[in-house]
One Martini backbone bead per residue (centre of mass of N, CA, C, O) as a GRO file, in nm:
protein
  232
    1UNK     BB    1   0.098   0.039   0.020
    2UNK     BB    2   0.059   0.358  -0.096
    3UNK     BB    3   0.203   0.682   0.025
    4UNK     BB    4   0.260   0.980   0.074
    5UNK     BB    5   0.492   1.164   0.231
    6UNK     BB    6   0.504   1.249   0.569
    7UNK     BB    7   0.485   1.393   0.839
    8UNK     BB    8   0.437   1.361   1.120
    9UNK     BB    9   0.382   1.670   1.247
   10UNK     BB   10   0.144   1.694   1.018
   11UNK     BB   11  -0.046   1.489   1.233
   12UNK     BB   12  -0.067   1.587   1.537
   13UNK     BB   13  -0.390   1.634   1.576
   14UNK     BB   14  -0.379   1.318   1.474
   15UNK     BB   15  -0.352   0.970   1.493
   16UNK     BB   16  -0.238   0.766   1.286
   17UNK     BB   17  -0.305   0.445   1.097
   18UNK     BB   18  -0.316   0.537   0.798
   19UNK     BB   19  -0.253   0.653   0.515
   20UNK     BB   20  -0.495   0.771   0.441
   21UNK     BB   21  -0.520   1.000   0.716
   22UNK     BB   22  -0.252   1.123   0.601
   23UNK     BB   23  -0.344   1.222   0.270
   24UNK     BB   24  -0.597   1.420   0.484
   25UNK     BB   25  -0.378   1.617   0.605
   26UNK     BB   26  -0.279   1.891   0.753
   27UNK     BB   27  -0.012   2.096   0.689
   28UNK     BB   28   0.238   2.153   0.957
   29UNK     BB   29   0.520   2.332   1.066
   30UNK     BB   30   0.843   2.220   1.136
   31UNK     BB   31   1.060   2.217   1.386
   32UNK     BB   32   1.379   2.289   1.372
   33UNK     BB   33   1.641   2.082   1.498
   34UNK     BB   34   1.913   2.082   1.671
   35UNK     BB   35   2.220   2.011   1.638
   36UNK     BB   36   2.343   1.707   1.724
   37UNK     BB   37   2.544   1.459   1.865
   38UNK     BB   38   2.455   1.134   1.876
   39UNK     BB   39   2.381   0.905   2.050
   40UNK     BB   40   2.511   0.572   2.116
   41UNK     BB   41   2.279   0.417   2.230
   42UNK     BB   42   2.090   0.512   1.973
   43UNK     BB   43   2.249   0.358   1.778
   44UNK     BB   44   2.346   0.142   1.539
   45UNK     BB   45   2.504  -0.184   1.542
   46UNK     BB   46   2.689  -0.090   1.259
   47UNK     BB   47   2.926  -0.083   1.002
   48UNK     BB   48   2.761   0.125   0.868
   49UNK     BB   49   2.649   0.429   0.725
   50UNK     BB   50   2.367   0.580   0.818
   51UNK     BB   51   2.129   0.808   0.661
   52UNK     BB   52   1.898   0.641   0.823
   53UNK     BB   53   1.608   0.541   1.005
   54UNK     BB   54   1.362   0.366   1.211
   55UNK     BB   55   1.061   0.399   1.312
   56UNK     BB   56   0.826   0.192   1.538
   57UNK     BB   57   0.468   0.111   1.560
   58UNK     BB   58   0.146   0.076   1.714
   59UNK     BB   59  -0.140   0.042   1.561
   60UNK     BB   60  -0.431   0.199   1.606
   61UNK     BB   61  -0.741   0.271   1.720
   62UNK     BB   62  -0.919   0.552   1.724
   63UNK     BB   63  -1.013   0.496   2.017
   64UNK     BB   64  -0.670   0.525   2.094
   65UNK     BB   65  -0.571   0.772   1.934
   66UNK     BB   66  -0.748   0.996   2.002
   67UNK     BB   67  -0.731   1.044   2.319
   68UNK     BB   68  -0.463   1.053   2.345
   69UNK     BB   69  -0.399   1.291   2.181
   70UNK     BB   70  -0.527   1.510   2.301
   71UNK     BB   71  -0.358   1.496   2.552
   72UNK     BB   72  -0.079   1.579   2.401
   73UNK     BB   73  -0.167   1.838   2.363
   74UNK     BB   74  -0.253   1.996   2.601
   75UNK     BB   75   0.035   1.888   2.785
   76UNK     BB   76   0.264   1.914   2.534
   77UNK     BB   77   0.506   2.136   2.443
   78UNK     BB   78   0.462   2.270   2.147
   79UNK     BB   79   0.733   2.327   2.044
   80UNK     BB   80   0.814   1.993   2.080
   81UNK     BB   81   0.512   1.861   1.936
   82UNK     BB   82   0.600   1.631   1.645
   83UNK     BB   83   0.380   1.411   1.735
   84UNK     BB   84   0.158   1.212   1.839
   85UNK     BB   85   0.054   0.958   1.968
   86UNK     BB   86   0.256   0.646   2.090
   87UNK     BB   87   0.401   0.309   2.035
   88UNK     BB   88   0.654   0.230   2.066
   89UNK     BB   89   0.903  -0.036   1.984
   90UNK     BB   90   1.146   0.157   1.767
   91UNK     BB   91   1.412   0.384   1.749
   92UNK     BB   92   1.664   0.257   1.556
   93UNK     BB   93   1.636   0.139   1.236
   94UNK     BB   94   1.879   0.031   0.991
   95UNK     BB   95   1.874   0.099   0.690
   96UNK     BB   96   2.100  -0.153   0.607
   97UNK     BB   97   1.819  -0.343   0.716
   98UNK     BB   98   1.547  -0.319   0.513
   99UNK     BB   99   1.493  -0.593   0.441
  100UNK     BB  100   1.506  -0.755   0.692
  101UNK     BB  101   1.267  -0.617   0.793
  102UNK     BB  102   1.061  -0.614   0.645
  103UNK     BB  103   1.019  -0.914   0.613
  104UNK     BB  104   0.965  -0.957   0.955
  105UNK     BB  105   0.713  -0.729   0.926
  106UNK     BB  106   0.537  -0.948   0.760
  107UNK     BB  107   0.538  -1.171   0.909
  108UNK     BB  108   0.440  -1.061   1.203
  109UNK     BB  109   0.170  -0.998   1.083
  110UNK     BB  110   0.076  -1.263   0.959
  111UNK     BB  111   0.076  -1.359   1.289
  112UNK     BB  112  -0.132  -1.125   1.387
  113UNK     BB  113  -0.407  -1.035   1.569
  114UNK     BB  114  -0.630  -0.816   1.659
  115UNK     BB  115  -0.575  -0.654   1.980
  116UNK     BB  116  -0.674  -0.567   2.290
  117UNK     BB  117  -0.662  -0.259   2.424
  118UNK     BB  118  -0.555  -0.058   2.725
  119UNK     BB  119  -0.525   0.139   2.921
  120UNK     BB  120  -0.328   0.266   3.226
  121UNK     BB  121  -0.160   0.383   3.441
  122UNK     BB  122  -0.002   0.640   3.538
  123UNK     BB  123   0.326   0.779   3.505
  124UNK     BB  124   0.602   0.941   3.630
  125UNK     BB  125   0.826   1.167   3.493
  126UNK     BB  126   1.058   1.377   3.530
  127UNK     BB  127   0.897   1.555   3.274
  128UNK     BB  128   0.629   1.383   3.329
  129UNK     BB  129   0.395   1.182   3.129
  130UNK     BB  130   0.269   0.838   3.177
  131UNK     BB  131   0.137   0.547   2.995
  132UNK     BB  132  -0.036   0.226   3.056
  133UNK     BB  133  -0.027  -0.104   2.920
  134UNK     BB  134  -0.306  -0.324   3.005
  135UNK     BB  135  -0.469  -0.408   2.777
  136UNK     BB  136  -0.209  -0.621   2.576
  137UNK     BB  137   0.071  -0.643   2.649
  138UNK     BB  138   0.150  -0.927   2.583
  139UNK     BB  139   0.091  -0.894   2.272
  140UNK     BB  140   0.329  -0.647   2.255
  141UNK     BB  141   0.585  -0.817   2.372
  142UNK     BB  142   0.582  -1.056   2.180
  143UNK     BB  143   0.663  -0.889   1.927
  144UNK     BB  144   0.901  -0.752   2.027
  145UNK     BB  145   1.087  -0.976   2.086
  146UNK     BB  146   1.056  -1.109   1.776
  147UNK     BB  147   1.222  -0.858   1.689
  148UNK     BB  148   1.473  -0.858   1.857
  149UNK     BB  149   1.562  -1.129   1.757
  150UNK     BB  150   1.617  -1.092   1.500
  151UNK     BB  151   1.783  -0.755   1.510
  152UNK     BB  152   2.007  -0.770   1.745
  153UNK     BB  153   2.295  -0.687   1.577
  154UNK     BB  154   2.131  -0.366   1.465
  155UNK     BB  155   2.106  -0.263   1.772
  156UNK     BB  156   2.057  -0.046   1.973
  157UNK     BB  157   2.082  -0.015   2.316
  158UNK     BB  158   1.808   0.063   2.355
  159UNK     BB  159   1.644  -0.177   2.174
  160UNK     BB  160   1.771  -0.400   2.356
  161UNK     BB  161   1.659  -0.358   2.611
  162UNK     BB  162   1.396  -0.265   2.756
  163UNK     BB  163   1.029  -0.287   2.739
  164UNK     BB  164   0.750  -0.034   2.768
  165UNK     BB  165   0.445   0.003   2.728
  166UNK     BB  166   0.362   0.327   2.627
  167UNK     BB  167   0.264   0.664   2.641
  168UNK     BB  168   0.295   1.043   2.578
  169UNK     BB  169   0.173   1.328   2.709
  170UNK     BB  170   0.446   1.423   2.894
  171UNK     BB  171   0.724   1.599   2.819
  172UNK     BB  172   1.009   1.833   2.857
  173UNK     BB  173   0.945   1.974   3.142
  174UNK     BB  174   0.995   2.263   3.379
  175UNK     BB  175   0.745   2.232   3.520
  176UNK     BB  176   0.635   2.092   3.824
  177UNK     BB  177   0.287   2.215   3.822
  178UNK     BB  178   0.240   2.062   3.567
  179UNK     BB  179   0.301   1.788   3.579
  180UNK     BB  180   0.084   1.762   3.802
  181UNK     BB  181  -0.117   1.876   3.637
  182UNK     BB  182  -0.152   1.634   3.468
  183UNK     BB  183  -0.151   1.384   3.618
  184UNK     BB  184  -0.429   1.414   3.747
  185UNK     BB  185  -0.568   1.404   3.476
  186UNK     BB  186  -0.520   1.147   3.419
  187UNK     BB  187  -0.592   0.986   3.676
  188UNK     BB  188  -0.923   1.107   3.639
  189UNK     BB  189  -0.935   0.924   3.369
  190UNK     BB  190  -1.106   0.684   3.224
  191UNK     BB  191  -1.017   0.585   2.976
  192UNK     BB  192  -0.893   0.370   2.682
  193UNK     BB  193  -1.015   0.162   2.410
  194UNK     BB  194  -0.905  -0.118   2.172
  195UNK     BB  195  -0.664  -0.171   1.861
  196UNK     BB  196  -0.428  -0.343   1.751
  197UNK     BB  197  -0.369  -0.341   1.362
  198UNK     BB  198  -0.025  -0.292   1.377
  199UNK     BB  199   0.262  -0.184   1.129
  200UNK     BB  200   0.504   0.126   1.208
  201UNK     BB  201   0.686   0.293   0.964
  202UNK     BB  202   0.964   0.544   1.000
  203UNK     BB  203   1.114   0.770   0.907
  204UNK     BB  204   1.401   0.935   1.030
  205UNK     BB  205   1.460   1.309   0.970
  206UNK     BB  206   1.561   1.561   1.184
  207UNK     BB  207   1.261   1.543   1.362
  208UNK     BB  208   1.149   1.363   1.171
  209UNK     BB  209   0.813   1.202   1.046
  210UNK     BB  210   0.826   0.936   0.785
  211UNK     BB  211   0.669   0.798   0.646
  212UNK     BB  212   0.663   0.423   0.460
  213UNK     BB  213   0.447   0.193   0.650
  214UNK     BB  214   0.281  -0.099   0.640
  215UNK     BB  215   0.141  -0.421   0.850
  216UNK     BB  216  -0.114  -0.550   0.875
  217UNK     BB  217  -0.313  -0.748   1.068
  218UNK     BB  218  -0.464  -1.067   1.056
  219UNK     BB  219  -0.812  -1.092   1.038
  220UNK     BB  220  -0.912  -1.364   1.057
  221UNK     BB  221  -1.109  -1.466   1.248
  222UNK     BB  222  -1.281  -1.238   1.413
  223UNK     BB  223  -1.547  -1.113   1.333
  224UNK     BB  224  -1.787  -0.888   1.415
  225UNK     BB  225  -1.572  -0.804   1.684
  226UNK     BB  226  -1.349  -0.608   1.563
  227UNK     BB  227  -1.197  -0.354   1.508
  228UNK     BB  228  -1.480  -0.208   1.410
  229UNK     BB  229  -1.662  -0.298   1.651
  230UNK     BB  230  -1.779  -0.423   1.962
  231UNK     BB  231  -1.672  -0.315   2.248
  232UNK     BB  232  -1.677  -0.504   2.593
   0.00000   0.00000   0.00000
């Protein structure tokens, strides 16, 4: 399935599911960050010299990626949020190893139902507020692990190491009184719940997160209460 190339950034308002979603997205003009330079432990631990890497994401439903980013917009600093509200799976895979990754890819998602995801408990980050996954958790860890055996010389430290899937609804802030009433609002927020429909490749490219593809999970034997029906 291909899609015109957007930036994150540029559907910051609404987090993307689908290539369609991005091509119907108005474009907002994404702000160039500072060059430094990559600390080692987010770079990939390969031979080759990367001219961009790739990030991964847990796709769902609208159900849950709609009130997650509604929450990342009202309380992430404005300034510095280029993203939509997002389930990060792998932070910098190499393109040096894209053939590889796509099949890995492909494969993982041809054996994979989509799965019943719920928010779960929100938890105080040094500058910020991040939510947990409740229902979903072991779906969503079993997918991480097998790709990450299958990547794993050519993962970068952070990748290799353990992985906590959460939602970040505010990061680096700087007022210590702003994150706690985020935090309070998040508290006593009802939560949402859907569906986990797939996975989302992103090129990273200087701040910017520029679609790539998608590879949605097979729907087989799903019945009427499908990603799409009726959650109880």
């Amino acid at each position: 399935m291909s899609a015109q190339s957007r930036s994150y950034a540029n559907v910051a308002g609404g987090a993307p599911t689908t290539p369609d979603q991005l091509s119907k997205a108005s474009p907002v003009q994404a702000t160039r960050p500072r060059q430094t330079s990559p600390n080692p432990a987010y770079t990939p631990k390969t031979t080759a010299q990367e001219d961009h890497v790739y990030v991964l994401t847990l796709l769902t439903s609208p159900s849950l990626s709609t009130p997650l980013n509604a929450l990342r917009e009202r309380h992430f600093p404005r300034h510095l949020n280029r993203t939509a509200a997002h389930l990060t799976l792998f932070h910098a895979l190499p393109h040096s190893q894209l053939t590889e990754i796509l099949v890995a890819l492909k494969s993982c998602a041809g054996r994979t139902t989509p799965f019943r995801i719920e928010t779960g408990k929100p938890f105080r980050m040094r500058r910020g507020v991040g939510i947990s996954v409740a229902r979903g958790g072991p779906e969503s860890r079993r997918i991480h692990r097998e790709l990450r055996e299958a990547w794993l010389d050519g993962l970068s430290e952070q990748d290799r190491g353990g992985w906590r899937p959460h939602w970040t609804v505010m990061n680096k802030e700087d007022e210590e009184q702003r994150v706690r009433e985020a935090y309070a609002e998040v508290e006593a927020w009802e939560g949402a719940k859907g569906w986990g429909v797939g996975l989302g490749l992103w090129r990273y490219e200087k701040g910017r997160w520029v679609w790539e593809r998608e590879e949605r999970f097979e729907e087989k034997n799903m019945g009427e209460n499908g990603p799409e029906g009726k959650l109880e």
